[in-house]
C-alpha positions as CSV (number, residue, x, y, z in Angstrom):
1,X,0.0,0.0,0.0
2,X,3.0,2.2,0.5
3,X,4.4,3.3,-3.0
4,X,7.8,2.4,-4.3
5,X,10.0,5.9,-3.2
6,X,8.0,7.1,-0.4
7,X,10.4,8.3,2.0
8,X,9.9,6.2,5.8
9,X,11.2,7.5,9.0
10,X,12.4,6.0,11.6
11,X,12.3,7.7,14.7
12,X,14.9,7.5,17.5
13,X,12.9,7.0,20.9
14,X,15.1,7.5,24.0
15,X,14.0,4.1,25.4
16,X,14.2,2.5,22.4
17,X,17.3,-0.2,22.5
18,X,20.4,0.8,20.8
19,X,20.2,-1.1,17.7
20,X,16.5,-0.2,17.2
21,X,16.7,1.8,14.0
22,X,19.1,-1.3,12.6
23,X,16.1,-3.5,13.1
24,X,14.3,-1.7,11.4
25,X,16.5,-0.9,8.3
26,X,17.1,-4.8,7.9
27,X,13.4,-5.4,8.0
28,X,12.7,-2.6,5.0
29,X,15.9,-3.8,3.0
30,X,14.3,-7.9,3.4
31,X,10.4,-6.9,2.6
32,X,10.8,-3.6,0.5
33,X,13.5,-1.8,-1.0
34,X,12.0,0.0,-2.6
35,X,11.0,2.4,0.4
36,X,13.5,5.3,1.6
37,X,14.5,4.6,5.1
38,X,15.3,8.2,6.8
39,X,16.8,7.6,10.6
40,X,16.0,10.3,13.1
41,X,19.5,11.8,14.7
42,X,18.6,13.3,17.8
43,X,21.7,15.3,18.1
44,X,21.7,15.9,22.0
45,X,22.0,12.7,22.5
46,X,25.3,12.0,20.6
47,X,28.5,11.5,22.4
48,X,31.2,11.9,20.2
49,X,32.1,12.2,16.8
50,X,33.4,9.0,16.8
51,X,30.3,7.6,18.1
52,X,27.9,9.2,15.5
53,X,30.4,7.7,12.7
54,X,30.0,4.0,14.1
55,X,26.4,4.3,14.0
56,X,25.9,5.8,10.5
57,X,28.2,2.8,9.8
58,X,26.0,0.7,11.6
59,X,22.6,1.6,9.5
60,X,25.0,1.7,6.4
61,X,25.5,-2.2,6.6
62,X,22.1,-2.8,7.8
63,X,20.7,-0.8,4.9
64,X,22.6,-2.3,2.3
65,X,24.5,1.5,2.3
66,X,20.9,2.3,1.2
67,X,20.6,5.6,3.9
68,X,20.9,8.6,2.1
69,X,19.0,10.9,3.9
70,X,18.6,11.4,7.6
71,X,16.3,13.8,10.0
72,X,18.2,16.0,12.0
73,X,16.4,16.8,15.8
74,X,17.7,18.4,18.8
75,X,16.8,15.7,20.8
76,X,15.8,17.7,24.0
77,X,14.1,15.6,26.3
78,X,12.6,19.1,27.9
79,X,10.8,20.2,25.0
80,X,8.6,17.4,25.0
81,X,6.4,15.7,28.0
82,X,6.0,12.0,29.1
83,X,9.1,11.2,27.7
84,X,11.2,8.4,29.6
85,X,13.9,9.5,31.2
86,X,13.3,13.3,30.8
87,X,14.3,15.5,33.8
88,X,13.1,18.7,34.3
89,X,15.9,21.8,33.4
90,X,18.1,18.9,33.1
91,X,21.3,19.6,30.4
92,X,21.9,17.9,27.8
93,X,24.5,15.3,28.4
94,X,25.9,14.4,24.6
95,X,28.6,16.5,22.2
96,X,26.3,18.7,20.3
97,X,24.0,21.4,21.7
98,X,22.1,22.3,18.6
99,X,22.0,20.2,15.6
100,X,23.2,22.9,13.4
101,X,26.7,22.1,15.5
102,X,26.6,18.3,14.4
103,X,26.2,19.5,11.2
104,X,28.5,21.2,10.8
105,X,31.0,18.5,11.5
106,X,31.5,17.2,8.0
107,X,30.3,13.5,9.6
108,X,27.1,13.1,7.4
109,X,28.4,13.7,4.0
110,X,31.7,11.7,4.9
111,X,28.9,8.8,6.0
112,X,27.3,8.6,2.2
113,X,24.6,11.1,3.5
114,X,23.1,13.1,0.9
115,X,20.6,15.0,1.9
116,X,18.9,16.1,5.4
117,X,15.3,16.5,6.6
118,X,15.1,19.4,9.5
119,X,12.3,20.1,11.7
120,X,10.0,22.7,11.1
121,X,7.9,23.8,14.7
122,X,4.5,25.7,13.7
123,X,4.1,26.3,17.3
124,X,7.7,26.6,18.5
125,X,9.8,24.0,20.9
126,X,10.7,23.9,23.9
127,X,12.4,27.7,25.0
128,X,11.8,28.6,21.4
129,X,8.7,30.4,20.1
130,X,7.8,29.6,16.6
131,X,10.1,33.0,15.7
132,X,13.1,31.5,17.2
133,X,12.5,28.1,16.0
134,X,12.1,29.7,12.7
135,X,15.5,31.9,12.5
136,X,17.1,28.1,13.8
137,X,16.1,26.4,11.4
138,X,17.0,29.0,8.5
139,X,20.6,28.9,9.8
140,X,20.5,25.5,9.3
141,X,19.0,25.9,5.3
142,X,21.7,28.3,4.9
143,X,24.2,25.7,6.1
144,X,23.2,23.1,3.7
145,X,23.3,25.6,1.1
146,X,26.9,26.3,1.8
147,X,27.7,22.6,2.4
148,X,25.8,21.1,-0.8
149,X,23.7,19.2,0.7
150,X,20.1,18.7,-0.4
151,X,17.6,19.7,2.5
152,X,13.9,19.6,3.4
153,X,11.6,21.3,6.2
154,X,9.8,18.5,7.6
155,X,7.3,20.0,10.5
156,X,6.2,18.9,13.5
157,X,2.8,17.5,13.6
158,X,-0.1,20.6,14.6
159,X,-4.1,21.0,15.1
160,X,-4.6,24.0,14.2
161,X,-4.5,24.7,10.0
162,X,-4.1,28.3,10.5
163,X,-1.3,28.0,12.5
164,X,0.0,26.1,10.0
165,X,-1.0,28.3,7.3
166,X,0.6,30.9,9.0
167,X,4.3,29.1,9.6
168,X,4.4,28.1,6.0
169,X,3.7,31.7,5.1
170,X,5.9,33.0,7.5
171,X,8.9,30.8,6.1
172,X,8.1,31.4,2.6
173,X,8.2,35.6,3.2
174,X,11.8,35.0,4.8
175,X,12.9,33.6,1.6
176,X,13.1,29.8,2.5
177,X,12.5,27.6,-0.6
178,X,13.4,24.6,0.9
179,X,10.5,21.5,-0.2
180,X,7.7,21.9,3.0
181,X,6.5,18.7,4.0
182,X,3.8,19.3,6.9
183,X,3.3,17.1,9.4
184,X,-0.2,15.5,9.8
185,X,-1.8,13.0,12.6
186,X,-3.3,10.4,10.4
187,X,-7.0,9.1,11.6
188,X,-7.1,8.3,15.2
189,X,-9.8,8.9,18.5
190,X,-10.0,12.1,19.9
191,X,-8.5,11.0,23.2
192,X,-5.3,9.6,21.1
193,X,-4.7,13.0,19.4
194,X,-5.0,15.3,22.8
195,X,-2.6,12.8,24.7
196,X,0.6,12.5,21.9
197,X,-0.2,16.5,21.6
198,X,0.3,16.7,25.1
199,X,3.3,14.5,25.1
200,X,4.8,16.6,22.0
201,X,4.2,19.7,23.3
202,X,1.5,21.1,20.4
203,X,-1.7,22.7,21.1
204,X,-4.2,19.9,21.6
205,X,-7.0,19.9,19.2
206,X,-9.4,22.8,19.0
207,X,-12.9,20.8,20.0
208,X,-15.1,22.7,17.3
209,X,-13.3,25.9,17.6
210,X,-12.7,27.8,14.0
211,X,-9.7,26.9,12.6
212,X,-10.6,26.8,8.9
213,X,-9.0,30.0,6.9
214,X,-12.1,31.4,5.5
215,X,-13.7,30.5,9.6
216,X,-15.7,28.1,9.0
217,X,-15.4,25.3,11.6
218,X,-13.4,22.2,11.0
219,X,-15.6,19.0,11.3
220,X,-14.3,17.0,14.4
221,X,-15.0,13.6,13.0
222,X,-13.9,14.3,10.1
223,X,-9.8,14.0,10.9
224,X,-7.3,14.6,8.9
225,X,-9.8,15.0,6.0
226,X,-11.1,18.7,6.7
227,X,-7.4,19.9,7.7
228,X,-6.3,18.6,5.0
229,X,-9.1,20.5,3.4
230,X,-8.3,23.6,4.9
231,X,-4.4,23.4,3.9
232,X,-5.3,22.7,0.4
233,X,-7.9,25.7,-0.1
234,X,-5.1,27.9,1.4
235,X,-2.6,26.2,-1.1
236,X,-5.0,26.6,-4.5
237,X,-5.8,30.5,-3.3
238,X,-1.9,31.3,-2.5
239,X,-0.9,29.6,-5.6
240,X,-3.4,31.8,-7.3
241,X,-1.7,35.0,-6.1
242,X,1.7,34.5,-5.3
243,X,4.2,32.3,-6.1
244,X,6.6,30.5,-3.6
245,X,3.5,29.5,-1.7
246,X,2.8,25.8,-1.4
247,X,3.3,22.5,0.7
248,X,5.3,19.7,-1.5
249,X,4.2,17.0,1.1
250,X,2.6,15.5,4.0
251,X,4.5,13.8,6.3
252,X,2.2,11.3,8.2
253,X,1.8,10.1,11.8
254,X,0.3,7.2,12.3
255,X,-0.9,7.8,15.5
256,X,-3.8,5.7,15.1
257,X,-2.5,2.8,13.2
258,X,-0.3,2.5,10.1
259,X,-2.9,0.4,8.7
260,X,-5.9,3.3,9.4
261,X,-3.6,5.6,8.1
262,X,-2.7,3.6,5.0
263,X,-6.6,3.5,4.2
264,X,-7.4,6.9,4.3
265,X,-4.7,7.6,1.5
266,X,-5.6,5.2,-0.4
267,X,-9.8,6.4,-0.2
268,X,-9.5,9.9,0.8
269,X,-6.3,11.8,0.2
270,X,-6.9,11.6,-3.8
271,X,-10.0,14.0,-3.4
272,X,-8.2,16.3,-1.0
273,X,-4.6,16.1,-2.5
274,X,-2.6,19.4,-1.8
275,X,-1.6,20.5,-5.6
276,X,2.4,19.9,-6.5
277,X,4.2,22.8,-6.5
């Protein structure tokens, strides 16, 4: 059901076991190759140079030296809730306090690595408001400009289609024209989406408020479908009237089930599909 190209990540969970993301790029190489494996890096939580370099060897021979792109997080336990192991105000314990500093370490491209996905936060992280995660993450597009190295904005998943709107409007007037790829829960109960917003850190669902950009209210039993909706009706009017608007792609959560989430694309994302930019 997943079409041959489609770009997989793997996330990297801090109670997941060490070789977790090796698993998992074995399993993809055995049953479908066809699939792009993308390993989270949560760059906090790396120790060393040295270490980073074993591990991208690591998912190199697991893959088949089939990684070519990786996600690029902070990692900071803090900005997000419910997570094992997190301490309040605690530092971070690895090399690297941003990302943009393992970056700039020469370690990816030496590794085979390509291209990078970085996060995009509608809402902000942690200390950062959505301003300051915003100027972050164009320091980090202007280092893989400098560096050659193909990058993506992949956001953080969000609620609320105008603040979307707005964070995808806001990066296009600073000039970024990076490929968007917005981050969307896929279909799941109520009670599912307000607890991983909670444990995330985004705004939990609205519960009937207006979200839509014209105002009208977005239909609550109706999820992802009349976000979805909202996102493309904003895309086909901003397209209209400017160019540089636009969302390339939706990155997916499958919060509810990968099987749930595999449906709906397959029955309902072809009426609502955001047009290519």
């Amino acid at each position: 059901m997943i079409p041959t190209g489609t770009c997989v990540y793997l996330p990297a969970l801090p109670a997941d076991p060490p070789d977790a993301v090796e698993g998992a790029l074995r399993l993809l190489r055995r049953e479908n190759a066809g699939l792009l494996a993308v390993p989270h890096i949560p760059a906090t939580r790396v120790a060393s140079t040295a270490a980073l370099e074993r591990q991208l060897g690591a998912w190199q021979r697991a893959s088949g030296d089939g990684v070519r792109e990786v996600l690029i997080v902070r990692g900071d336990l803090n900005a997000h809730h419910g997570e094992v192991g997190a301490t309040a105000g605690a530092p971070s314990r690895g090399l690297f306090g941003r990302s943009l500093d393992l970056l700039e370490t020469g370690v990816l491209q030496r590794a085979g690595i390509h291209a990078v996905s970085l996060c995009g936060h509608p809402e902000g992280v942690g200390h950062l408001s959505a301003a300051g995660a915003c100027e972050a993450l164009v320091a980090k597009l202007q280092w893989a400009e400098a560096a050659s190295v193909e990058a993506r904005i992949v956001t953080q998943f969000c609620f609320s289609a105008r603040a979307t709107i707005a964070y995808a409007e806001q990066l296009r007037a600073a000039g970024v024209t990076a490929p968007l790829s917005v981050g969307v829960v896929g279909p799941c109960k109520a009670e599912i989406r307000t607890r991983m917003a909670e444990r995330c850190g985004v705004t939990p669902p609205a519960g009937g408020e207006s979200d839509h950009p014209d105002g009208a209210l977005l239909n609550e039993h109706d999820w992802p479908s009349e976000y979805v909706r909202a996102l493309a009706q904003w895309q086909r009017d901003g397209l209209a009237g400017a160019s540089g608007h636009g969302v390339q792609a939706l990155h997916l959560y499958p919060f509810g089930g990968l099987g749930s989430t595999l449906r709906w694309v397959e029955e309902r994302l072809p009426g609502l599909m955001l047009p290519a930019q």
